[in-house]
Residue frames as qw, qx, qy, qz and C-alpha x, y, z in Angstrom:
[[0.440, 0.897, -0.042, 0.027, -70.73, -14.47, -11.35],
 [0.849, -0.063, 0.068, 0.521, -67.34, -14.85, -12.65],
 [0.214, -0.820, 0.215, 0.487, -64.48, -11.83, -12.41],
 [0.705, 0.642, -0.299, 0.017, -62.78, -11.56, -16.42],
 [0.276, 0.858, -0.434, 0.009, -59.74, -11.80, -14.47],
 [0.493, -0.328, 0.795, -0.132, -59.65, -14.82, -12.57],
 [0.842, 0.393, 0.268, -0.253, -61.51, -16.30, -15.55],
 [0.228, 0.867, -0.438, -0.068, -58.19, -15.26, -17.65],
 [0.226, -0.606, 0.741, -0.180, -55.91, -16.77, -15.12],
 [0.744, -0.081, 0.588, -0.307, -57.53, -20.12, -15.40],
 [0.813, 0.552, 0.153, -0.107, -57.95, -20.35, -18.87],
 [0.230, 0.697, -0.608, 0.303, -54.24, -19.17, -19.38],
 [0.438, -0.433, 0.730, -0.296, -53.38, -21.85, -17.01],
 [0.807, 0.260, 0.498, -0.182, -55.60, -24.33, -19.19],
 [0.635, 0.750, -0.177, -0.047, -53.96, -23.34, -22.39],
 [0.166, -0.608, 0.774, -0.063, -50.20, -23.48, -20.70],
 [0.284, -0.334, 0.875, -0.206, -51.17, -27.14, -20.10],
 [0.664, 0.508, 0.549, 0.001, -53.85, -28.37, -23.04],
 [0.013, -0.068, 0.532, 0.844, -53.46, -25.81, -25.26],
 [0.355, -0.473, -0.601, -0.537, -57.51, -26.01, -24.73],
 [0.285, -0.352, 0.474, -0.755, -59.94, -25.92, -22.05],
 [0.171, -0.032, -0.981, -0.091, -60.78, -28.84, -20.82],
 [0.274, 0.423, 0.674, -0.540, -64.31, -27.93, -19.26],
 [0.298, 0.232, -0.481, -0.791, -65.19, -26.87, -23.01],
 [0.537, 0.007, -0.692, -0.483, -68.42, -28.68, -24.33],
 [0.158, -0.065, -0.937, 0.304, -67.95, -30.95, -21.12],
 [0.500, -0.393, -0.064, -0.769, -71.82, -31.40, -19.56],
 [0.191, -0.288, 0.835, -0.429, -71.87, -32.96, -16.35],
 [0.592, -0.083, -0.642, -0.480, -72.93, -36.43, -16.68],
 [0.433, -0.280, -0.770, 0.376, -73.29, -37.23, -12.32],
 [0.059, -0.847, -0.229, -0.476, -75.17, -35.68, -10.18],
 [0.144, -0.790, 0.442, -0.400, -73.24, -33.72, -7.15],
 [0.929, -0.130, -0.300, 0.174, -71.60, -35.85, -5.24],
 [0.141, 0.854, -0.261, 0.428, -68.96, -33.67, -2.66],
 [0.778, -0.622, 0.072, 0.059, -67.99, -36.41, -0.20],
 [0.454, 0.560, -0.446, 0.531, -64.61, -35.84, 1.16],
 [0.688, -0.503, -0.281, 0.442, -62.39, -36.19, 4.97],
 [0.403, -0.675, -0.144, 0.600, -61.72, -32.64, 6.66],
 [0.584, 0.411, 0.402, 0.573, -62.37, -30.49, 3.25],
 [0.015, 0.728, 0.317, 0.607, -63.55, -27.91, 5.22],
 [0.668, -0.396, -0.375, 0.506, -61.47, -27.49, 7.71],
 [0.092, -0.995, -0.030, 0.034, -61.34, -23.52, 9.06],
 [0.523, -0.384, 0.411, 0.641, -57.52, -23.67, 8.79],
 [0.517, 0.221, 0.545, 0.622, -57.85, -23.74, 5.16],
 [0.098, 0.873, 0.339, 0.337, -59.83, -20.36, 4.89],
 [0.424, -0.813, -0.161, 0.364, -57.96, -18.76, 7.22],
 [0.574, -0.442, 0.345, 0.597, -55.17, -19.18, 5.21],
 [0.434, 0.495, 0.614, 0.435, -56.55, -17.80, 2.43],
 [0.331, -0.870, -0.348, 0.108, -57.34, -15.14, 3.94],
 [0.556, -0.664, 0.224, 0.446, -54.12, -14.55, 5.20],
 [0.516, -0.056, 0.580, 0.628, -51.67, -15.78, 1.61],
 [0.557, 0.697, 0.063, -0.447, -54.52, -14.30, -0.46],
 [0.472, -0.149, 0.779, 0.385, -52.98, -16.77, -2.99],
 [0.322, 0.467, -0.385, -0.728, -53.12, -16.31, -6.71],
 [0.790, 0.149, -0.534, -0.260, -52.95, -19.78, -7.60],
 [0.688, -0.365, 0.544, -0.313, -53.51, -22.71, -5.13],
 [0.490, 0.081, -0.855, -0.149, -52.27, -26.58, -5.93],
 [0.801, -0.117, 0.354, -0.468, -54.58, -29.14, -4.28],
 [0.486, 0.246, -0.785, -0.296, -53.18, -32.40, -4.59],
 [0.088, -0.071, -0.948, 0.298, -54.93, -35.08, -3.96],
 [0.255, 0.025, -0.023, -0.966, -58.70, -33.85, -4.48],
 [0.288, 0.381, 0.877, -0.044, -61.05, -37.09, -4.65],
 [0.285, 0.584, 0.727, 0.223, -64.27, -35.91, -5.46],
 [0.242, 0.434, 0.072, 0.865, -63.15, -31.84, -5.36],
 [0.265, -0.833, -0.443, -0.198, -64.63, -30.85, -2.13],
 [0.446, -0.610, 0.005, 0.655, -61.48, -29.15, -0.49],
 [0.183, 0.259, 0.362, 0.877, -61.05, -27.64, -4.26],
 [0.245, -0.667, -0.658, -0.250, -64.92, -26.47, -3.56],
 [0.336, -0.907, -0.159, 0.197, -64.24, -24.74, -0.23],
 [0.458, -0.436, 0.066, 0.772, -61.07, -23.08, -1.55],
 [0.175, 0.382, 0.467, 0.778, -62.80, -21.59, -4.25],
 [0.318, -0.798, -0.506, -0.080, -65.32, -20.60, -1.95],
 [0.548, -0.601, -0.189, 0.550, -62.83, -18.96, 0.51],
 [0.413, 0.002, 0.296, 0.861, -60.88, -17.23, -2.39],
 [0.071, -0.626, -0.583, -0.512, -64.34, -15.70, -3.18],
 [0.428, -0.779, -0.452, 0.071, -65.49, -14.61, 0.32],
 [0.697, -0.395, 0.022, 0.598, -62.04, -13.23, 0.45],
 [0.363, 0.924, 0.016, -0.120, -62.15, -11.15, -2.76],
 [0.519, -0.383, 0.696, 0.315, -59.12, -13.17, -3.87],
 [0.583, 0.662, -0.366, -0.296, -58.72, -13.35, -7.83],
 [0.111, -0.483, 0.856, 0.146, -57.07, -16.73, -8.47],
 [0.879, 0.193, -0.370, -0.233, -57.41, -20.29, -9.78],
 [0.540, -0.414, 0.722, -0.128, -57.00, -23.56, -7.98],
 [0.656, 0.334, -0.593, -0.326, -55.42, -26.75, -9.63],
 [0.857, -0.206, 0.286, -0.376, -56.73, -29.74, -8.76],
 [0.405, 0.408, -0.806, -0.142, -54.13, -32.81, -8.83],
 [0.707, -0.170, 0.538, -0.426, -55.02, -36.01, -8.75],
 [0.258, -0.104, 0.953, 0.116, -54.89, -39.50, -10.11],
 [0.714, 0.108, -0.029, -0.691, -58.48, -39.70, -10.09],
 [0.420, 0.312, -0.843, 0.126, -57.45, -43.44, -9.36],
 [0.860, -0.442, -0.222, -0.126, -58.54, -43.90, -5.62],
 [0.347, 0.530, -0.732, 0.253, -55.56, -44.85, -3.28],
 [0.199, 0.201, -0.920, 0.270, -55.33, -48.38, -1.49],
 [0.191, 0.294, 0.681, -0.644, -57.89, -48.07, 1.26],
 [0.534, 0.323, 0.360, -0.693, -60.65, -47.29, -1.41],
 [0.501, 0.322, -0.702, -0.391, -59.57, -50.27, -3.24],
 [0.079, 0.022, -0.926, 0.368, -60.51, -52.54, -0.40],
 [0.526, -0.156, -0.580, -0.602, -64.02, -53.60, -1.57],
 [0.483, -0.506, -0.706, 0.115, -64.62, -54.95, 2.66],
 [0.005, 0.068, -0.322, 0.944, -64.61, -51.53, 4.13],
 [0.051, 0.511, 0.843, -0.160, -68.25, -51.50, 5.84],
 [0.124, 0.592, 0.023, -0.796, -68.12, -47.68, 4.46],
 [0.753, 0.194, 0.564, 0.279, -68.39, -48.98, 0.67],
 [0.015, -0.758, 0.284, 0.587, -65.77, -46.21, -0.24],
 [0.433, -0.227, 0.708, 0.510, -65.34, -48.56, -2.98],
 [0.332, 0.698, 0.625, 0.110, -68.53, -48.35, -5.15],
 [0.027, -0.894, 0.099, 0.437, -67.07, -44.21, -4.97],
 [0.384, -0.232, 0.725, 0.523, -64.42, -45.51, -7.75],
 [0.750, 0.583, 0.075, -0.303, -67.76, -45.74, -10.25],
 [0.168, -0.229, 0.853, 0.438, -65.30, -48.46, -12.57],
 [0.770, 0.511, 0.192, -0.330, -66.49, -48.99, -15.64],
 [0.949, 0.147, -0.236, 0.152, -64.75, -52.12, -17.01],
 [0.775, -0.168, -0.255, 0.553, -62.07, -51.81, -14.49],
 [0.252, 0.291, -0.025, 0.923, -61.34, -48.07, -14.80],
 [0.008, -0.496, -0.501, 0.710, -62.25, -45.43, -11.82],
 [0.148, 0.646, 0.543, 0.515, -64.40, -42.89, -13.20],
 [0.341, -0.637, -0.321, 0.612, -63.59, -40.27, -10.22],
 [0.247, -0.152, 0.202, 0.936, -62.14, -37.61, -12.90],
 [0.227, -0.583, -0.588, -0.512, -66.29, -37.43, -14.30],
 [0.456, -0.655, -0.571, 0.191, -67.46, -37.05, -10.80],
 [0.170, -0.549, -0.024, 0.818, -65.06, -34.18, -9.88],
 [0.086, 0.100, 0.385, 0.913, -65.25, -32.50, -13.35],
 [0.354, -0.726, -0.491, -0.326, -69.58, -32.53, -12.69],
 [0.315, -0.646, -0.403, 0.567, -68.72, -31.26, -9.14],
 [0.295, -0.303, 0.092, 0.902, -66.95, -28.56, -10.46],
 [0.063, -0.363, -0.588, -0.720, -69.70, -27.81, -13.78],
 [0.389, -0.698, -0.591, 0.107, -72.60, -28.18, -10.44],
 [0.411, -0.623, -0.233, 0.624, -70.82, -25.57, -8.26],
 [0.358, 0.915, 0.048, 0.181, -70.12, -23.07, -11.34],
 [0.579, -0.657, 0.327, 0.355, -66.23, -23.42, -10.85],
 [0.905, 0.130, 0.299, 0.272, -64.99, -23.88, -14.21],
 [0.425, 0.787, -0.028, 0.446, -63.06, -20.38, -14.54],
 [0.435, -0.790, 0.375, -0.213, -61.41, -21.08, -11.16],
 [0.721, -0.429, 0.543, 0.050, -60.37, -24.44, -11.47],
 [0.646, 0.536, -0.378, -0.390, -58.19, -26.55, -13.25],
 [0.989, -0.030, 0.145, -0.004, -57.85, -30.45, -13.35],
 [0.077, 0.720, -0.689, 0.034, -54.97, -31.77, -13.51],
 [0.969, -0.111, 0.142, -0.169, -55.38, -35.76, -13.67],
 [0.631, 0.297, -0.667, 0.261, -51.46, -37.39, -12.88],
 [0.841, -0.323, -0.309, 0.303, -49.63, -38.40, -10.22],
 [0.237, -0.964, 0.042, 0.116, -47.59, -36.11, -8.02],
 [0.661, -0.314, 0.482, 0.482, -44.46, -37.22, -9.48],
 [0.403, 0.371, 0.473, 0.691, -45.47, -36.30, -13.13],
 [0.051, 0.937, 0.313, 0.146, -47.70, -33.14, -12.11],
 [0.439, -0.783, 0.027, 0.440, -44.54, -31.45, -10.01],
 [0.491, -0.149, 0.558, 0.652, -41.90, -31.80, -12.78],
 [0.228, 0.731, 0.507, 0.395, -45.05, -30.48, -15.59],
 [0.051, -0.971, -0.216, -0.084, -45.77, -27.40, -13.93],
 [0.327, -0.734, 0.347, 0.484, -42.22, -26.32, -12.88],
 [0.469, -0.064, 0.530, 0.703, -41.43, -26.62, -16.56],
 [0.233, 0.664, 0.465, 0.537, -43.97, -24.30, -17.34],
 [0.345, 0.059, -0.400, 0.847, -42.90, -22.21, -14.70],
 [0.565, -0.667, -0.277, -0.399, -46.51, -22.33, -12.82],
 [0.383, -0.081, -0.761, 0.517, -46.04, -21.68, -8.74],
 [0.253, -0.694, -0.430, -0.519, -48.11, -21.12, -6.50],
 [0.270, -0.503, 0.475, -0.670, -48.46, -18.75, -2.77],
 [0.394, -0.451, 0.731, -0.327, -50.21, -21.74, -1.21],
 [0.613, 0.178, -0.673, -0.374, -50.51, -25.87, -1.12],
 [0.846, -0.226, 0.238, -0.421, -52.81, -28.45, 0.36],
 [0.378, 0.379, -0.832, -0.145, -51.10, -31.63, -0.05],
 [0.616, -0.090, 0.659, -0.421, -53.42, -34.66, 1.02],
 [0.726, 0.301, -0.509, -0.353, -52.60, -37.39, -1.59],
 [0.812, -0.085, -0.573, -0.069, -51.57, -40.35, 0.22],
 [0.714, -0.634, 0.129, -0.268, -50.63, -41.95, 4.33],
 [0.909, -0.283, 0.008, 0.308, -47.72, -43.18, 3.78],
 [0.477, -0.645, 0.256, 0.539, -44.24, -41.98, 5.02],
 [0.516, -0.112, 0.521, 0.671, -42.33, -42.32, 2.20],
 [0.148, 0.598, 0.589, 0.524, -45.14, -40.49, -0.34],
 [0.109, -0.955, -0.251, 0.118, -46.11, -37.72, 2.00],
 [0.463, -0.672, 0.217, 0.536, -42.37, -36.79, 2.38],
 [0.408, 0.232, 0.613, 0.636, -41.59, -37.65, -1.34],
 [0.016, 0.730, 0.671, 0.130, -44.74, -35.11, -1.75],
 [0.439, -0.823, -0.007, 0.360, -43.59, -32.34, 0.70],
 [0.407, -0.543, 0.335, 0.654, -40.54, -31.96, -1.09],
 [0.360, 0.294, 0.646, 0.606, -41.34, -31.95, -4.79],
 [0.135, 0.801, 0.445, 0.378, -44.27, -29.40, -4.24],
 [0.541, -0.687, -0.131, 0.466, -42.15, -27.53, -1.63],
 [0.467, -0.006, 0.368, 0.804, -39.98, -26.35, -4.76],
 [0.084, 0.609, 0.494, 0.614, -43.25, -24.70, -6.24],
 [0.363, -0.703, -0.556, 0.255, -43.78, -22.65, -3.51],
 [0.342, 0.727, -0.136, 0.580, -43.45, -18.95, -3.71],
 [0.376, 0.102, -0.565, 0.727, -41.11, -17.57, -1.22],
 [0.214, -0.019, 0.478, -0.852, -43.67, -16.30, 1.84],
 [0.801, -0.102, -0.328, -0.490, -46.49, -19.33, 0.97],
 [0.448, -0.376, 0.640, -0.498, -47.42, -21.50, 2.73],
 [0.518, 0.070, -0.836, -0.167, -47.67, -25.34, 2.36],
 [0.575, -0.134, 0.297, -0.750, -50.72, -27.07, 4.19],
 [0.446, 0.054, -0.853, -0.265, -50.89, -30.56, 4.33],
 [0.767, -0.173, -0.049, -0.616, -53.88, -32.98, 5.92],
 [0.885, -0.220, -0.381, -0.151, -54.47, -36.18, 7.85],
 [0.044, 0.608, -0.643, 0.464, -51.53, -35.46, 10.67],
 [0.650, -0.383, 0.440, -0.488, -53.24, -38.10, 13.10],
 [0.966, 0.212, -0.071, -0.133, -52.18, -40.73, 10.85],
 [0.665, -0.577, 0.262, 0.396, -48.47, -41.70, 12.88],
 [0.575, -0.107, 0.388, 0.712, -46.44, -41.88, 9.45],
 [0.299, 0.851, 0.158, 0.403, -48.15, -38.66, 7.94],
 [0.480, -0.871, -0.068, 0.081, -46.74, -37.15, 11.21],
 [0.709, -0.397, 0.272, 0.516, -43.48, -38.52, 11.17],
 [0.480, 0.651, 0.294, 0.510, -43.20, -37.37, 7.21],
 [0.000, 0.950, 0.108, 0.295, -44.46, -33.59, 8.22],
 [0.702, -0.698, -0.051, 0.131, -42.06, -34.11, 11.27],
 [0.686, -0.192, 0.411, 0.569, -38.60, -35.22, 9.23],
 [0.646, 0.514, 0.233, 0.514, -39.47, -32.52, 6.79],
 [0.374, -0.926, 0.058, -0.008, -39.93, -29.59, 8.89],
 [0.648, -0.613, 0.286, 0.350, -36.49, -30.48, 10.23],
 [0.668, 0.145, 0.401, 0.610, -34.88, -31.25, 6.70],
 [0.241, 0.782, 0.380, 0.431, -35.99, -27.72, 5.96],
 [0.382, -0.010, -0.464, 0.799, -35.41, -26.07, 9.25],
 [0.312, -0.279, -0.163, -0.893, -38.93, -24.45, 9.53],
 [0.295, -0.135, 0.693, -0.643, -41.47, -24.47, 12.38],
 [0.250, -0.391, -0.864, -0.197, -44.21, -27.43, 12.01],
 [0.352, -0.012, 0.496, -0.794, -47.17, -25.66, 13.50],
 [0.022, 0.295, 0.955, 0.029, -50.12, -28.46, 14.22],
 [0.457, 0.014, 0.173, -0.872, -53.68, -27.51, 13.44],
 [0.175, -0.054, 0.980, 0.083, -55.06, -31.15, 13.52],
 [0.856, 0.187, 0.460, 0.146, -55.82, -32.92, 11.46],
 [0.584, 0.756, -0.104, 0.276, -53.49, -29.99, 9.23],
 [0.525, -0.555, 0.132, 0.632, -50.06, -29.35, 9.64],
 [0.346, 0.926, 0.120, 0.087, -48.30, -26.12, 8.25],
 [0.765, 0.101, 0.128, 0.623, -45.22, -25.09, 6.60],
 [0.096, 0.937, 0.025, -0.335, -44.41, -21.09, 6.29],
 [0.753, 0.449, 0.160, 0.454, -42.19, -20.67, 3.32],
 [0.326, -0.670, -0.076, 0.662, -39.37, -17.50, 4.54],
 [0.412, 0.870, 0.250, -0.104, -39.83, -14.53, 2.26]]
């Protein structure tokens, strides 16, 4: 059962940015499908807990199972809010690489060349009964940061696990760092990978705020 008010918040969040709702009509055409790396990591409830966050960004969401368990948390939590899911819905590198013995690639479902990830998630979400919590968002963290700060959307906290390399995590870190309200917290994912580290490592510092490690997450604490 959905709350009117978090239903609101979403839909007002869908309208800001369609002017519709994009789960309208929509009838999931996969069936579930929630693989995902460290979506359900106990950090990420805790901190729900803790931020009780109105509105969460998730970037980077593959097939929407870290969207999944923050809707869950926000729930368990008695937390009114709405989480937006960015993403490409693209893949990145590694699950273009068609010898992995994992065949992360066949997860792309292409149909004539094109991924079909943005179906999967949108059925996750229709499966799980999320569509008055979440809201898609299908760009690139470069066009999604620059959208929502011109509609003057921020949010209390953000997951950021779109891509492994230096230059994009950091590029990442700082664009969604702006959306952050003052005393949120920014949560980001895969730290055992050397150049996510170094990223989380050189921003911390460019910020002046304590990295605290909860591996595979590192955390950011935004000063009130």
């Amino acid at each position: 059962m959905t709350d009117t008010t978090t239903q609101s918040l979403a839909r007002e969040l869908c309208l800001k940015l369609y002017g519709e709702d994009p789960f309208a009509g929509y009838v999931p055409d996969l069936p579930a499908d929630l693989q995902g790396w460290n979506s359900t990591h106990p950090t990420l409830a805790r901190l729900v807990q803790e931020v009780r966050p109105r509105v969460i960004l998730d970037v980077g969401v593959w097939k929407g199972a870290s969207v999944n368990f923050l809707c869950q948390a926000m729930a368990k939590a008695g937390v009114e809010g709405a989480v937006i899911a960015i993403d490409t819905f693209l893949g990145s590198p590694e699950h273009w690489n068609r010898e992995r013995p994992d065949r992360i690639f066949e997860s792309l479902r292409l149909r004539h060349g094109l991924p079909g990830l943005y179906w999967q998630f949108l059925s996750n979400m229709v499966h799980r009964g999320l569509q008055d919590r979440v809201v898609p968002l299908a760009q690139t963290s470069e066009n999604a940061a620059p959208i929502l700060r011109r509609l003057k959307v921020k949010a209390d906290l953000i997951h950021i696990d779109a891509a492994h390399e230096y230059e994009p995590v950091l590029r990442d870190a700082r664009l969604f760092w702006g959306l952050l309200n003052k005393g949120g917290v920014l949560v980001g994912d895969d730290y055992p990978w050397a150049s996510v580290a170094r990223a989380a490592q050189a921003f911390a510092a460019e910020i002046g705020q304590e990295l605290v490690v909860e591996s595979p997450k590192w955390i950011l604490r935004k000063p009130r």
